[in-house]
BALOBA-1460 file (C-alpha; in Angstrom, 3 decimals):
// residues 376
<rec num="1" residu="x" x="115.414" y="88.274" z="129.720"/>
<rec num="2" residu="x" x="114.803" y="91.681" z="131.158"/>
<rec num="3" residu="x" x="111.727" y="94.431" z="129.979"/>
<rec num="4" residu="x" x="112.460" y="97.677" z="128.790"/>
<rec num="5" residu="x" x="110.540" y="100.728" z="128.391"/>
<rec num="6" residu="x" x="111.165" y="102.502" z="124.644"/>
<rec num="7" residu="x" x="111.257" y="106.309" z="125.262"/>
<rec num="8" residu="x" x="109.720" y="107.205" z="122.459"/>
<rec num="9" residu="x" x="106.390" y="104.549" z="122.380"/>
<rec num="10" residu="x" x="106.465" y="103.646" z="125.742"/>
<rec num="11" residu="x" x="105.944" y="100.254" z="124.460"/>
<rec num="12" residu="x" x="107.820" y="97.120" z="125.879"/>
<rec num="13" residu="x" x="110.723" y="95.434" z="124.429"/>
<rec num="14" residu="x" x="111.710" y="92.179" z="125.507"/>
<rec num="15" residu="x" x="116.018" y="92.236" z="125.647"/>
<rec num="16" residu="x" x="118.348" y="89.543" z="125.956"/>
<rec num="17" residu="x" x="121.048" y="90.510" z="127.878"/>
<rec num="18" residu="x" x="122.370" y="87.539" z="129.811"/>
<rec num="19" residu="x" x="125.669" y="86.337" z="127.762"/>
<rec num="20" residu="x" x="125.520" y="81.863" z="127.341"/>
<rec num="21" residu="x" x="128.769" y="80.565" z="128.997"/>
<rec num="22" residu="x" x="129.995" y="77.268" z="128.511"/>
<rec num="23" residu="x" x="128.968" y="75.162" z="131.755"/>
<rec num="24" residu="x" x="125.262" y="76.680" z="131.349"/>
<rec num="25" residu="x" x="124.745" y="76.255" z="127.752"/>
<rec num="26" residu="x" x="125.689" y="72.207" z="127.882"/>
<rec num="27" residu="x" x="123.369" y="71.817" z="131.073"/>
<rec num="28" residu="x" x="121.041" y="73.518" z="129.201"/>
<rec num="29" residu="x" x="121.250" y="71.191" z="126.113"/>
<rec num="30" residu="x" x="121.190" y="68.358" z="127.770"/>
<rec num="31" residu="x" x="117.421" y="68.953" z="128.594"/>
<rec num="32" residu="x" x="116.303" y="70.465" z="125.722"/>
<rec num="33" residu="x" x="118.620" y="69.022" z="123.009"/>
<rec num="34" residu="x" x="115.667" y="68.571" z="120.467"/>
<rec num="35" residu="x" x="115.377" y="72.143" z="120.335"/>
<rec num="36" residu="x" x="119.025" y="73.331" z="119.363"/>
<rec num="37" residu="x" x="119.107" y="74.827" z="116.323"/>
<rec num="38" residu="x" x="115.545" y="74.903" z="115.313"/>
<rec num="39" residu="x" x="116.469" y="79.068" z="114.186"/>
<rec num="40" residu="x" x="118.572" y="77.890" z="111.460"/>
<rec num="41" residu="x" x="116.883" y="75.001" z="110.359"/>
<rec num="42" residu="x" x="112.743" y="77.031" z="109.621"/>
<rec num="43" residu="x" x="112.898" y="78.424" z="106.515"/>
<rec num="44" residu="x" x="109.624" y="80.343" z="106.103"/>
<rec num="45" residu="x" x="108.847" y="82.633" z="102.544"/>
<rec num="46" residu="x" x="109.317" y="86.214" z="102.757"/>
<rec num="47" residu="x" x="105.918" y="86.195" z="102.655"/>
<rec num="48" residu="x" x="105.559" y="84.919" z="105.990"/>
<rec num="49" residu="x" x="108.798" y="86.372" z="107.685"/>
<rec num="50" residu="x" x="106.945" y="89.718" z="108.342"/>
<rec num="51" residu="x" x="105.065" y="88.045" z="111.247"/>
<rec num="52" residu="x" x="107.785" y="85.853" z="112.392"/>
<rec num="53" residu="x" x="110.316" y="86.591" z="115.291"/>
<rec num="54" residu="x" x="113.672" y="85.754" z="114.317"/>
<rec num="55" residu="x" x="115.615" y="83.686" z="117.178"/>
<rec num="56" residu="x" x="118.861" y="83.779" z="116.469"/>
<rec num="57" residu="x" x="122.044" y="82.189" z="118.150"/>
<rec num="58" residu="x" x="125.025" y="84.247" z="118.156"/>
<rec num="59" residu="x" x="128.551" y="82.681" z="118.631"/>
<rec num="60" residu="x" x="131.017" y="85.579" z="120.069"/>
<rec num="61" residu="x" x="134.403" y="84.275" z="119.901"/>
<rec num="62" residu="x" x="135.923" y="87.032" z="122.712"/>
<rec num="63" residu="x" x="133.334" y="87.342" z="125.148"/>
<rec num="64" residu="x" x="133.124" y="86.117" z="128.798"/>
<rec num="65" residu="x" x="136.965" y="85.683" z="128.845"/>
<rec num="66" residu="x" x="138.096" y="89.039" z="130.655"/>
<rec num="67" residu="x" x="137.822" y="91.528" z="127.148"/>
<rec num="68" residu="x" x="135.423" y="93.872" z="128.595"/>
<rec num="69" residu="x" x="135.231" y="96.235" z="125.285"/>
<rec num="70" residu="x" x="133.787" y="92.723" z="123.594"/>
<rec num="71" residu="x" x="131.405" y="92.213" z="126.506"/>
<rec num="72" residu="x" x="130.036" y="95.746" z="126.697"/>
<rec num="73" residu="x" x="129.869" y="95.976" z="122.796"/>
<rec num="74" residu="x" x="128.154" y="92.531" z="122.491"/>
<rec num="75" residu="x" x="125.563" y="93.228" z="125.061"/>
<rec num="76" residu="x" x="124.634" y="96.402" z="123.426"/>
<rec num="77" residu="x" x="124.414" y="95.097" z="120.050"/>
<rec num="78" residu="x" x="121.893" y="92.092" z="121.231"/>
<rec num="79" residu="x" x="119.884" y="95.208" z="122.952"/>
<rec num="80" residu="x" x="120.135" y="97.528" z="119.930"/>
<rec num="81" residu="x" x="119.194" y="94.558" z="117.338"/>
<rec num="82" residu="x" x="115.966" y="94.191" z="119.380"/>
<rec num="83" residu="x" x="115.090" y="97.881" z="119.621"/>
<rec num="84" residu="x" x="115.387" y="98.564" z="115.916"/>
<rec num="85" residu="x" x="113.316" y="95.542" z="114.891"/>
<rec num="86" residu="x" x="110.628" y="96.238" z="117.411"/>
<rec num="87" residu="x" x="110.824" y="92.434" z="119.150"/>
<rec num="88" residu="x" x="111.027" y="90.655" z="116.085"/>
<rec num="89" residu="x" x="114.675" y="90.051" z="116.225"/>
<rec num="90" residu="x" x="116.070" y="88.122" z="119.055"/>
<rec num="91" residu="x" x="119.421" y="87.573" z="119.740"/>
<rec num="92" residu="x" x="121.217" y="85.123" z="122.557"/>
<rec num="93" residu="x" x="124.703" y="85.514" z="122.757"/>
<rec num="94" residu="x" x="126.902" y="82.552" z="123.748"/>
<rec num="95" residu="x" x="130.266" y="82.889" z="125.124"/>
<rec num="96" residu="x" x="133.524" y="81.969" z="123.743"/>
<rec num="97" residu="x" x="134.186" y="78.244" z="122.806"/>
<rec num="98" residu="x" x="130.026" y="77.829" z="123.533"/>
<rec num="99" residu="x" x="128.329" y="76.928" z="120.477"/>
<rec num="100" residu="x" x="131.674" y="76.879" z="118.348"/>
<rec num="101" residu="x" x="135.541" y="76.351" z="118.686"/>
<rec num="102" residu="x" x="136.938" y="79.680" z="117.124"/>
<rec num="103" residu="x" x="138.377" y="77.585" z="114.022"/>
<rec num="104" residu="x" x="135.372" y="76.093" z="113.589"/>
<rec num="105" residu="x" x="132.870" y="79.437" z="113.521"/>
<rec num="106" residu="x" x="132.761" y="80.043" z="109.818"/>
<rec num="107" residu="x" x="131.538" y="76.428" z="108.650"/>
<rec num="108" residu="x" x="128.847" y="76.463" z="111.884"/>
<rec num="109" residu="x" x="127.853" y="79.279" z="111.019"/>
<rec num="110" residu="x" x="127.539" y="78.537" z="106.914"/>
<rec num="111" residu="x" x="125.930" y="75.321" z="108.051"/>
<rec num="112" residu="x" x="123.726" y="77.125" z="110.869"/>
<rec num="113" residu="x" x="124.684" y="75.191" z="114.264"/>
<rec num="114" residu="x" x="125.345" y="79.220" z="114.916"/>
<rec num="115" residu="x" x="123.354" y="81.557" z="113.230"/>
<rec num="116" residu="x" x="125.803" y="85.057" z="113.345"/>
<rec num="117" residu="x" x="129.226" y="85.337" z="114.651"/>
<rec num="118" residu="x" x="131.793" y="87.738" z="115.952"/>
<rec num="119" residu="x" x="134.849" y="86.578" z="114.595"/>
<rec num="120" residu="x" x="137.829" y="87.155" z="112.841"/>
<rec num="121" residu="x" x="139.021" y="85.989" z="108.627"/>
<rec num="122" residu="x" x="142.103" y="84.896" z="109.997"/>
<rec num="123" residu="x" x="140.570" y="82.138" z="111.566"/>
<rec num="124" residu="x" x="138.803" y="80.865" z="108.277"/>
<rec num="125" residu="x" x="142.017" y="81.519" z="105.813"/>
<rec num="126" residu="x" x="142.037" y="77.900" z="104.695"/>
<rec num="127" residu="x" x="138.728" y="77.843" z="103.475"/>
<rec num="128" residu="x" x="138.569" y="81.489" z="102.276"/>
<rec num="129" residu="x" x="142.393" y="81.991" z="101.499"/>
<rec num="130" residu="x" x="142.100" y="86.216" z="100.754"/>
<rec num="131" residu="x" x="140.796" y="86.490" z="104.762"/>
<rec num="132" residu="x" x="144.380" y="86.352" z="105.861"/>
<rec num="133" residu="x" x="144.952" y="89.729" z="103.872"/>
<rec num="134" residu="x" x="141.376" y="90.992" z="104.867"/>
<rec num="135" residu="x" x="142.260" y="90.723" z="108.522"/>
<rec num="136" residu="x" x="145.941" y="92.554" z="108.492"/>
<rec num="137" residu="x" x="148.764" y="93.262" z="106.676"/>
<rec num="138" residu="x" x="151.598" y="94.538" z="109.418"/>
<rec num="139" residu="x" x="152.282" y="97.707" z="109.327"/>
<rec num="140" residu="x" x="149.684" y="98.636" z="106.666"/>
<rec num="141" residu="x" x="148.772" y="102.410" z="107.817"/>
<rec num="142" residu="x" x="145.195" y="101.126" z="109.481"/>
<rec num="143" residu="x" x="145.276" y="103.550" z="112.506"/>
<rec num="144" residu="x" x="141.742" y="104.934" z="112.539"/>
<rec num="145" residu="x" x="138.311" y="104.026" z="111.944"/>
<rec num="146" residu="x" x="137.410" y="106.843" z="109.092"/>
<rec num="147" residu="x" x="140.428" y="105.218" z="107.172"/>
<rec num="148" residu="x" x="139.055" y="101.914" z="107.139"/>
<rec num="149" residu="x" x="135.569" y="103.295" z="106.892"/>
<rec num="150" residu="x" x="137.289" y="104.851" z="103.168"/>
<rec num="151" residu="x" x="138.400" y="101.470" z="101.604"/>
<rec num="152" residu="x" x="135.974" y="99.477" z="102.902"/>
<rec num="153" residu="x" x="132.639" y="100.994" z="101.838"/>
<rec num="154" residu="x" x="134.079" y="103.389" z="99.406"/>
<rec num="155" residu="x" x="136.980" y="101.512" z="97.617"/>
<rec num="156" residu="x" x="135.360" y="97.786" z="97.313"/>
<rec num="157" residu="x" x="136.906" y="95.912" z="100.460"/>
<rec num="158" residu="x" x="132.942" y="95.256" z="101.470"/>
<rec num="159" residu="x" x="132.512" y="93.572" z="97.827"/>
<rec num="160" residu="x" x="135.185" y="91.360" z="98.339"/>
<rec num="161" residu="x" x="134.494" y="89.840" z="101.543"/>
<rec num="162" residu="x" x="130.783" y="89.261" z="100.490"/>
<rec num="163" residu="x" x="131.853" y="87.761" z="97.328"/>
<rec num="164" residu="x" x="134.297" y="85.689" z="98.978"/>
<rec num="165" residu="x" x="132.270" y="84.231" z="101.663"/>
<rec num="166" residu="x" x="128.750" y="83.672" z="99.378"/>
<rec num="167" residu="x" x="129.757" y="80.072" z="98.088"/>
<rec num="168" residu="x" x="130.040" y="79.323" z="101.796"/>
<rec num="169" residu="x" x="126.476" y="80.374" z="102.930"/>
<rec num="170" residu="x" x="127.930" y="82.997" z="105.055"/>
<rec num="171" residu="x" x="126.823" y="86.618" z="104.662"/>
<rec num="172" residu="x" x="129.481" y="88.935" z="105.543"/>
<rec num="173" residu="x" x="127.349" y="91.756" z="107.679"/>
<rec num="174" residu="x" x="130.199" y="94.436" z="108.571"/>
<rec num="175" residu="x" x="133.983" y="94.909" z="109.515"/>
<rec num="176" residu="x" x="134.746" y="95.647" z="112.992"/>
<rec num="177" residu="x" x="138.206" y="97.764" z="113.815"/>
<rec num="178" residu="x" x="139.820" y="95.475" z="116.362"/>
<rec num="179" residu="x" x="142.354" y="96.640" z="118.850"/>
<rec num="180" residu="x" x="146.402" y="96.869" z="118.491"/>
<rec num="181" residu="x" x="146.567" y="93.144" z="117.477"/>
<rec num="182" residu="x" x="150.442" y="92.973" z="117.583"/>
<rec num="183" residu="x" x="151.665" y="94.360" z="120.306"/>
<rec num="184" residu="x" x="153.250" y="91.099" z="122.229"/>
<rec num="185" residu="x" x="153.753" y="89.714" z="125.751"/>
<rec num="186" residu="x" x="156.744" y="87.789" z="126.364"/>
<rec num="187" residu="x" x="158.757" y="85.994" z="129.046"/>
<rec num="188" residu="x" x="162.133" y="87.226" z="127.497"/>
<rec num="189" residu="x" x="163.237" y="90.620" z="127.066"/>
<rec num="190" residu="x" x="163.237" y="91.679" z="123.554"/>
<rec num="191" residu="x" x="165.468" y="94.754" z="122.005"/>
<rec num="192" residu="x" x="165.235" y="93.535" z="118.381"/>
<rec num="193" residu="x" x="163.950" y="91.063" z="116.127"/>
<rec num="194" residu="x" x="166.252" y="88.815" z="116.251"/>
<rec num="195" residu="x" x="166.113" y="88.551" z="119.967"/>
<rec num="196" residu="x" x="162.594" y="86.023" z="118.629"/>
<rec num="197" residu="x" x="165.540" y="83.005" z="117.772"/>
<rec num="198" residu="x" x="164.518" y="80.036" z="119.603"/>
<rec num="199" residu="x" x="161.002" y="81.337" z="120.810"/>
<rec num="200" residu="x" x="158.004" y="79.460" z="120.772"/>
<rec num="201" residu="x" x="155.423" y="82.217" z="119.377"/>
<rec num="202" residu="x" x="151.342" y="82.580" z="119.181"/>
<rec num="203" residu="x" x="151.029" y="84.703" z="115.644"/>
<rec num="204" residu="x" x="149.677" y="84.690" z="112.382"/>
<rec num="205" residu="x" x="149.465" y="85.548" z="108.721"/>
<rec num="206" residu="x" x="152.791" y="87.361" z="107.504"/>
<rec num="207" residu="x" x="153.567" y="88.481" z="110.739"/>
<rec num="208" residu="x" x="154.111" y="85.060" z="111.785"/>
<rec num="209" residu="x" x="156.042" y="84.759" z="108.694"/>
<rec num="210" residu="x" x="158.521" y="87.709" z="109.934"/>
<rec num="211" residu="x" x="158.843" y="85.842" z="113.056"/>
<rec num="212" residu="x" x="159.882" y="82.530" z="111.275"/>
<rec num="213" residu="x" x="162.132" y="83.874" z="108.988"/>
<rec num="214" residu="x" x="164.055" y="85.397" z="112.355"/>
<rec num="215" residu="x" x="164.198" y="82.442" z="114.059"/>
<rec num="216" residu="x" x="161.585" y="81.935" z="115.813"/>
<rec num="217" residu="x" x="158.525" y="78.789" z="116.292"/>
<rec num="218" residu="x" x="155.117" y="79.436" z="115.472"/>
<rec num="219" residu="x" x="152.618" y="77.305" z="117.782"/>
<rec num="220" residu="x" x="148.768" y="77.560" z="117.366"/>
<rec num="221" residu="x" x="146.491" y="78.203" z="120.419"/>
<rec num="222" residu="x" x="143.314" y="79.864" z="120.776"/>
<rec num="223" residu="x" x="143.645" y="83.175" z="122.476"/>
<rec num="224" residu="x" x="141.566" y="82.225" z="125.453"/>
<rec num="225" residu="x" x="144.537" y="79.868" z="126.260"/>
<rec num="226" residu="x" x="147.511" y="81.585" z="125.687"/>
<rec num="227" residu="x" x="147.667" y="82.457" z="129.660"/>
<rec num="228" residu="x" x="147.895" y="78.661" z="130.037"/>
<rec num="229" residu="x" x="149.996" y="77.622" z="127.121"/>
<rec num="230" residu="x" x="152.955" y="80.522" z="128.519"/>
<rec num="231" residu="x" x="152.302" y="79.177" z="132.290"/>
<rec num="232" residu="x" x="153.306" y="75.581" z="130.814"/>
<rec num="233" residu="x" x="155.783" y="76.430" z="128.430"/>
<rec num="234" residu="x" x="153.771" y="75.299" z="125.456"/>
<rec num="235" residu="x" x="154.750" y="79.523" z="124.281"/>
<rec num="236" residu="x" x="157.315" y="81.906" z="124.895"/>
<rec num="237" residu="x" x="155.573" y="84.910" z="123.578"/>
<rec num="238" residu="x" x="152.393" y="86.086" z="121.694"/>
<rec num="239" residu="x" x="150.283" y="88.006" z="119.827"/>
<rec num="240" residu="x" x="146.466" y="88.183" z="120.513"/>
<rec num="241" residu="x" x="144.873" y="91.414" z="121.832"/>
<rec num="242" residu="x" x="145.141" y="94.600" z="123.533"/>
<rec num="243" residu="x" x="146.110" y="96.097" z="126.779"/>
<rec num="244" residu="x" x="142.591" y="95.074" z="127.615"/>
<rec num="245" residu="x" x="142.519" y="91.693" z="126.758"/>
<rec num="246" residu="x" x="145.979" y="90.932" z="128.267"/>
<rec num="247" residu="x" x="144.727" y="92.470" z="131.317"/>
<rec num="248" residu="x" x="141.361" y="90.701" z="131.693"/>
<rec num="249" residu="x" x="143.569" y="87.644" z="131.609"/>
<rec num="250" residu="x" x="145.879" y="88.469" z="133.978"/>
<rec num="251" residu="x" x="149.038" y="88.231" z="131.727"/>
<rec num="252" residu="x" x="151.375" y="90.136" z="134.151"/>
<rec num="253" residu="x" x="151.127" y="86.876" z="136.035"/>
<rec num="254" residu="x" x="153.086" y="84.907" z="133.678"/>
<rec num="255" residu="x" x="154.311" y="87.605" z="131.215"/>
<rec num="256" residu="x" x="157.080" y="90.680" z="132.088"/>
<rec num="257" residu="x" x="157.856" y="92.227" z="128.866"/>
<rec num="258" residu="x" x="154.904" y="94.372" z="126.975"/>
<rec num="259" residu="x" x="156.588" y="94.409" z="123.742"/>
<rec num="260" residu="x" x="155.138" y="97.921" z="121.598"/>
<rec num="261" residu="x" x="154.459" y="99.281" z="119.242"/>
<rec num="262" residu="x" x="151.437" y="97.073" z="117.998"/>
<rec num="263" residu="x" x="152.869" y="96.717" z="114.277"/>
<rec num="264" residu="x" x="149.009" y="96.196" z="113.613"/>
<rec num="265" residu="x" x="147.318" y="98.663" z="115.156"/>
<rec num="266" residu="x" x="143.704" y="97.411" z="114.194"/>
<rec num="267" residu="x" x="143.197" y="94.267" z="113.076"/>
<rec num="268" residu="x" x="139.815" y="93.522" z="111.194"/>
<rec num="269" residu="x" x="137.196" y="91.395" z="113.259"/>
<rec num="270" residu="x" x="133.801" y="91.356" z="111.234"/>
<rec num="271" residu="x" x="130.019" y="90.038" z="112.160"/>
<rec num="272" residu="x" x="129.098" y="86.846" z="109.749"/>
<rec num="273" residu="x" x="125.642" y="85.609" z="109.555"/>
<rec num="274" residu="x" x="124.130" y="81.729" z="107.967"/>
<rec num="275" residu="x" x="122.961" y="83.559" z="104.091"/>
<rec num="276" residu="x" x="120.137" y="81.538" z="103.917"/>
<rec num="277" residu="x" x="118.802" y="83.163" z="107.739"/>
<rec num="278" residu="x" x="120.024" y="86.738" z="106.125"/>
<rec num="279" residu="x" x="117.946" y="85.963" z="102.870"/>
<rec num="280" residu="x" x="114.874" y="84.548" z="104.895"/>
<rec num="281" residu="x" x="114.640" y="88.112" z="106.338"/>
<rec num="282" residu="x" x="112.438" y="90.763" z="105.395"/>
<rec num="283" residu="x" x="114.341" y="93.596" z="104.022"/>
<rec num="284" residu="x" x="113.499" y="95.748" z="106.466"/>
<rec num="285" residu="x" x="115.288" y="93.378" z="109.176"/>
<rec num="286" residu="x" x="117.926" y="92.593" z="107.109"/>
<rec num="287" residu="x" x="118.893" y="96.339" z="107.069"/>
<rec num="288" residu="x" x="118.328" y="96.098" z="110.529"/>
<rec num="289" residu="x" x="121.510" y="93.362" z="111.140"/>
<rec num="290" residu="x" x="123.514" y="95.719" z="108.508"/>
<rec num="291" residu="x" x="122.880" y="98.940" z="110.572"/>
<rec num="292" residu="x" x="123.748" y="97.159" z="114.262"/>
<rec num="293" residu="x" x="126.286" y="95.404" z="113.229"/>
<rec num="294" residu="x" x="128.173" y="98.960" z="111.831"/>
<rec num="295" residu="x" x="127.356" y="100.323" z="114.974"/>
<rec num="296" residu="x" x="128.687" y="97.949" z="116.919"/>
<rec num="297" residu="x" x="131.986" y="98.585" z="114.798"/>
<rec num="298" residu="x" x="131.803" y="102.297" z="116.254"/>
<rec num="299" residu="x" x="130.998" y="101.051" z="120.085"/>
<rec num="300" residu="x" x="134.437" y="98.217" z="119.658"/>
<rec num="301" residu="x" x="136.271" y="101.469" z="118.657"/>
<rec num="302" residu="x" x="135.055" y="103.845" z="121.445"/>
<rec num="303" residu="x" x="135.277" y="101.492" z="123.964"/>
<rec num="304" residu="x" x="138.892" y="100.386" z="123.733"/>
<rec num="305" residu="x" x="140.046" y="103.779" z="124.407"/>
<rec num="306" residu="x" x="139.302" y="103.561" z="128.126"/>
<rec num="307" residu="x" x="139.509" y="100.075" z="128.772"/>
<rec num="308" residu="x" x="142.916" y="100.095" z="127.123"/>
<rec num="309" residu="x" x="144.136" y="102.822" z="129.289"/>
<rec num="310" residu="x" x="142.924" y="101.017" z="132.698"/>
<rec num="311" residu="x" x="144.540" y="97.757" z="130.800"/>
<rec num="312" residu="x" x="147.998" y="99.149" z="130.445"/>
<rec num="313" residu="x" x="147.791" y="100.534" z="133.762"/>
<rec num="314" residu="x" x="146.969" y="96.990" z="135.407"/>
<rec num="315" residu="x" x="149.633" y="95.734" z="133.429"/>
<rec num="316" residu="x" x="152.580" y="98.158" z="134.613"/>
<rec num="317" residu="x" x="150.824" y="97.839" z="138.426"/>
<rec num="318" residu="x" x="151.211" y="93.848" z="137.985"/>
<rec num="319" residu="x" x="155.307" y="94.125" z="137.325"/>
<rec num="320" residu="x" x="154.776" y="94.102" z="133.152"/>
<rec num="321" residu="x" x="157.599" y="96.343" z="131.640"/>
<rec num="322" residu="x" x="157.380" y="97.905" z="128.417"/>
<rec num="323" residu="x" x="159.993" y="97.632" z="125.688"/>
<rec num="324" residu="x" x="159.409" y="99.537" z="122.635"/>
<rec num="325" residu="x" x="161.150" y="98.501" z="119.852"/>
<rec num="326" residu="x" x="163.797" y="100.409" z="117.635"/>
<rec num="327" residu="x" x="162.468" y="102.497" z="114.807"/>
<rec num="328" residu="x" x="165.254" y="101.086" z="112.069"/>
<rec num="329" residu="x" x="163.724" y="97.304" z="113.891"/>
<rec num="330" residu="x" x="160.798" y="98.461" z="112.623"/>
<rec num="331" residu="x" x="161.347" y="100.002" z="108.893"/>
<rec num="332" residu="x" x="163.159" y="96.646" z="108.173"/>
<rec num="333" residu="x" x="160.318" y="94.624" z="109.314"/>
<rec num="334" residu="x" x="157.621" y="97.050" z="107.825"/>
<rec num="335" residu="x" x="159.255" y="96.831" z="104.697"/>
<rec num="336" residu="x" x="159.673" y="92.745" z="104.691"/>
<rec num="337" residu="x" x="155.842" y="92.492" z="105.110"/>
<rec num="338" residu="x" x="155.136" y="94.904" z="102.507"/>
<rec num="339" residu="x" x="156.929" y="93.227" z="99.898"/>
<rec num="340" residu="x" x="155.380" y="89.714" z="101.220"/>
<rec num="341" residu="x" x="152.122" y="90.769" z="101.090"/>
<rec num="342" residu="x" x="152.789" y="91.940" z="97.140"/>
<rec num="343" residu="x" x="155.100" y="89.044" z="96.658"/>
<rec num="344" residu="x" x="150.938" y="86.868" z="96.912"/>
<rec num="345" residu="x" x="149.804" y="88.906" z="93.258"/>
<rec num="346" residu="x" x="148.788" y="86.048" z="90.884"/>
<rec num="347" residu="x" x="147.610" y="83.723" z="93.528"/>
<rec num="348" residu="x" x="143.860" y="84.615" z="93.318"/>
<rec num="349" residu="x" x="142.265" y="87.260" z="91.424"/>
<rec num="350" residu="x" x="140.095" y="88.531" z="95.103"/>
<rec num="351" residu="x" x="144.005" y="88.608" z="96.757"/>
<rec num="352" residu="x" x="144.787" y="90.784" z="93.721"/>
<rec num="353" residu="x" x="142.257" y="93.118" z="94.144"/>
<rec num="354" residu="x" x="142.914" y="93.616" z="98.082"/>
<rec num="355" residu="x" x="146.643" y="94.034" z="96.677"/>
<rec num="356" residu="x" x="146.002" y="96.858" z="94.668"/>
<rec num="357" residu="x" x="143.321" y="98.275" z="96.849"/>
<rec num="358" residu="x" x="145.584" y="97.944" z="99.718"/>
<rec num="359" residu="x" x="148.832" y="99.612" z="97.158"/>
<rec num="360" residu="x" x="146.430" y="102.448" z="96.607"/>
<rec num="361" residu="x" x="145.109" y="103.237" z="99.750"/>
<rec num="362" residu="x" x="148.977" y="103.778" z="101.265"/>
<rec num="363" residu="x" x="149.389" y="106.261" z="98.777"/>
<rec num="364" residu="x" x="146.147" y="108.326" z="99.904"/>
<rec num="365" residu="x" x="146.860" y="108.267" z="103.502"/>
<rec num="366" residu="x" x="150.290" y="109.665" z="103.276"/>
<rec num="367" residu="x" x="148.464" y="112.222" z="100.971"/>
<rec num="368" residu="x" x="146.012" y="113.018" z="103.279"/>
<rec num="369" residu="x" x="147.638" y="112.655" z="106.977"/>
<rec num="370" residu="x" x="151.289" y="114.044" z="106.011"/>
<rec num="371" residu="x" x="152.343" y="117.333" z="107.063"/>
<rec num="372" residu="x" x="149.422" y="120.417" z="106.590"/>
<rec num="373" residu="x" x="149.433" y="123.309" z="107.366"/>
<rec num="374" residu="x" x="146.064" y="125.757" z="107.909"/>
<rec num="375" residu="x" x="145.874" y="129.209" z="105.643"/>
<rec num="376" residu="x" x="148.010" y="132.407" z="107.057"/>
């Protein structure tokens, strides 16, 4: 814990800035193991939650493995959570894999082993089968954060992941614009899609789909291991982060193709918090995780500007090469995943909402960002 003055009291806040890793947190637990998870198991009245402090465990699933944008964005968030509530809101963050394997973060959290999460609804598209399509749809023209801001508070994206998630005890606090999600590393020079025949591939949702139905192998791995599954052969390529992220872990060790463009150029990452925790809270607070948690959104998007550009440029020092990939490559594939992703209509009434959401929200951006021209 560190003190910090607030410029505008000149009052003392207490801030928790030091992230949980792995090797500390068990050490930790093995003293004190009574005392795990005693956040998410009070449940005082609202009555009483004005004069409580709210100690809350939060499971980030990309921190404190090389993404600095994530570590930077997380640290502030903790800070800014405390600030706004005046003390009464304290947050420890715990590094990747910590608290909760990354398929595993959506049930801890519903069941409160974790009490918020940074995470992603890919990784919870078994139990909540419309997060698949809530976390990317290749190609689908997400390529700045006002865009997204549009259909998610404006055209009923927000409704749909909070009604989705509510049977689970999981309150869904904001969306988060990720970084190019599918731009790929590879070991094997790729000039079209095709080229992915015989590959063993880290990727999901239709994308992975795509990839399948040219050839290619899908295997499963958490991100922070797909340095060690391509060093052993367990994968041939993948799909995970940014320029950043493959950077921080050192991909241009084991990787020499940088495979663009990203056909997802923001995936959707969101903050999730234990419902019952979010409803214990005075309103007040609860606004309080809201606000932070869009802000946060805004910080993720800043910050991957710069630490993508020193990313790529680590990259190209380390030997990487770039490919990009043919523009009639890409209409054929953009066009496959379109009609996939409509192909899922009559599934589930939420994945035919984000359908026709999604169907309309195409048709506003070419609207609104194709050609203009100013008065003369």
């Amino acid at each position: 814990m560190s003190k910090q003055k607030n410029g505008d009291a000149g009052t003392e806040i207490t801030s928790i800035n030091k992230a949980v890793d792995r090797r500390s947190y068990l050490k930790s637990a093995a003293v004190g193991a009574a005392g795990v998870g005693s956040a998410a198991l009070a449940a005082p009245s609202i009555a009483h939650a004005q004069n409580r402090t709210f100690r809350l465990k939060l499971q980030s699933n990309w921190t404190g493995i090389g993404i600095e944008s994530q570590d930077r964005a997380t640290r502030l968030f903790v800070e800014r959570v405390n600030r706004m509530s005046g003390g009464r809101i304290e947050i420890t963050n715990f590094n990747a894999e910590v608290l909760l394997g990354i398929g595993e973060t959506f049930r801890g959290v519903g069941s409160g082993v974790a009490d918020l999460a940074v995470t992603a609804p890919i990784y919870h598209r078994g139990i909540v089968p419309v997060a698949e399509y809530l976390w990317a749809v290749p190609f689908f023209p997400f390529t700045n954060l006002e865009f997204y801001e549009l259909i998610y508070q404006y055209m009923g994206i927000k409704e749909i992941f909070q009604e989705a998630y509510r049977p689970h005890n999981v309150a869904h606090l904001s969306y988060q614009c990720s970084d190019e999600w599918g731009a790929m590393v590879s070991t094997r020079p790729v000039a079209k899609y095709a080229d992915f025949r015989g590959m063993k591939v880290r990727a999901f949702g239709i994308w992975a789909d795509w990839l399948v139905h040219n050839g290619a192998s899908i295997v499963t791995v958490p991100g922070g291991e797909v340095y060690t599954a391509i060093q052993t052969r367990i994968l041939d390529a993948a799909a995970f982060g940014s320029p950043d992220a493959w950077a921080g872990m050192k991909m241009h060790e084991v990787c020499k193709y940088y495979i663009n463009p990203s056909v997802v150029p923001y995936d959707v990452t969101e903050v999730i918090m234990n419902q019952r925790t979010f409803n214990s809270m005075p309103a007040d607070l609860q606004e309080v995780m809201i606000s932070a948690s869009r802000v946060m959104n805004c910080d993720i998007s800043a910050l991957t500007i710069p630490t993508d550009v020193r990313g790529r440029k680590r990259l190209s020092d380390g030997g990487m090469q770039t490919i990009m990939m043919p523009d009639d490559e890409l209409v054929r594939a953009a066009d496959w995943c379109w009609n996939r992703f409509i192909g899922m209509k009559g599934r589930m009434p939420h994945i035919d909402k984000v359908i026709e959401i999604y169907t309309n929200a195409r048709q506003v951006y070419k609207d609104y960002y194709g050609p203009k021209r100013l008065p003369v």
